[in-house]
C-alpha positions in Angstrom: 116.5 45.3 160.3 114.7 42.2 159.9 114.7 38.6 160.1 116.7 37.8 157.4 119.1 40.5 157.9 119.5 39.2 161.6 119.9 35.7 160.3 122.7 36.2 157.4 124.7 38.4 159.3 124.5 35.7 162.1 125.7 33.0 160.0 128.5 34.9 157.8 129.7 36.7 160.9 130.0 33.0 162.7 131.8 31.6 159.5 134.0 34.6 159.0 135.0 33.9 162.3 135.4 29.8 162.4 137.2 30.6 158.9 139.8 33.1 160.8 140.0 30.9 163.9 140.6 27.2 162.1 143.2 28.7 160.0 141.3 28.0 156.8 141.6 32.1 155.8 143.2 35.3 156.9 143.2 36.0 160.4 142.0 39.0 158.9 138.6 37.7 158.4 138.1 37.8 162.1 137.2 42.0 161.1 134.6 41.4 158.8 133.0 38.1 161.0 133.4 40.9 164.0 131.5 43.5 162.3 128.7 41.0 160.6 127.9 39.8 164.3 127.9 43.5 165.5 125.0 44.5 163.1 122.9 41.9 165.1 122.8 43.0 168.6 120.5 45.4 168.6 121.5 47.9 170.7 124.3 48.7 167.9 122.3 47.8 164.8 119.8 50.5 166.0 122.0 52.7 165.7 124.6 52.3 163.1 122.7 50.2 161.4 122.2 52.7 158.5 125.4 52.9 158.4 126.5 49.8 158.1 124.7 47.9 156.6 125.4 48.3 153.0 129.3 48.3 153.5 128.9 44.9 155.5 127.0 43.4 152.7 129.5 44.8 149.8 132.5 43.5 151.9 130.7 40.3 152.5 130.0 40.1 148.9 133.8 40.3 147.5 134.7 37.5 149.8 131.5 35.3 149.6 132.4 35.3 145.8 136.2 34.7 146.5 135.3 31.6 148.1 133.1 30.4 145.2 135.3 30.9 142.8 138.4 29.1 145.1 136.1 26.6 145.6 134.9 25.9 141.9 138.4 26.0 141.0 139.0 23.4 143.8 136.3 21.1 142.3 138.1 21.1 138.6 141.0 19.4 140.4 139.3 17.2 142.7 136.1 15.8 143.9 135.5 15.3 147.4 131.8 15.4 148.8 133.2 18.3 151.4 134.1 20.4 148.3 130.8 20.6 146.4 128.9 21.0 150.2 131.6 24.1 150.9 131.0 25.2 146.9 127.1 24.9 147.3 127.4 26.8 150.9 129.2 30.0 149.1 127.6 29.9 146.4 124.1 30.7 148.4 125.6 33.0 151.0 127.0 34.9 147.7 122.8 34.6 146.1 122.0 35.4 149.6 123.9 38.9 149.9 123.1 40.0 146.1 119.1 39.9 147.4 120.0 42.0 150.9 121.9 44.1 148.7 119.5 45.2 146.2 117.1 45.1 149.3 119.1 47.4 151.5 118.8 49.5 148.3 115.3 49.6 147.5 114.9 49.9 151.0 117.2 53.4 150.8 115.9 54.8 148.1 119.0 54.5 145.6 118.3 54.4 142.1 121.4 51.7 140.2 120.0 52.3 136.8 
């Protein structure tokens, strides 16, 4: 894996988490934040890393783009500066995991045409 694998697992796994913990999602959130900060010590992302990887980054995907679209919708009825920051932040985790993705799969050797 590299850097920027490391780094967006790091920081979705970490807001999963703070999500689950603050009571601002699921408490079920606290599995995929779990598993994202999993695939970054080593010792297990050498391993299962294959494995992993892509289902990490779909499941991050739905709920990335979840929270953008609860957030735009959000914005339509008010505007508070910690709205558009939280809208802005999904929004390039979501841009974020689309590039990974079609990186995990160029990297696997799948063909999505």
């Amino acid at each position: 894996m590299n850097k920027s694998f490391t780094i967006l697992f790091g920081i979705i796994g970490i807001y999963w988490i703070l999500s689950s913990v603050l009571q601002q999602g699921s408490f079920l959130l606290l599995i995929p934040g779990i598993l994202s900060l999993a695939l970054v010590i080593p010792i297990i992302s050498n391993r299962y890393a294959k494995n992993l990887v892509l289902p990490t980054l779909l499941y991050n995907l739905i709920l990335t783009s979840y929270q953008v679209y609860s957030s735009s919708s959000i914005l339509l009825s008010r505007f508070i500066g910690i709205e558009i920051f939280i809208f802005l932040f999904n929004l390039i985790l979501t841009l974020s995991i689309i590039y990974l993705i079609f990186q995990t799969l160029r990297s696997m050797n799948i063909d999505i045409s």
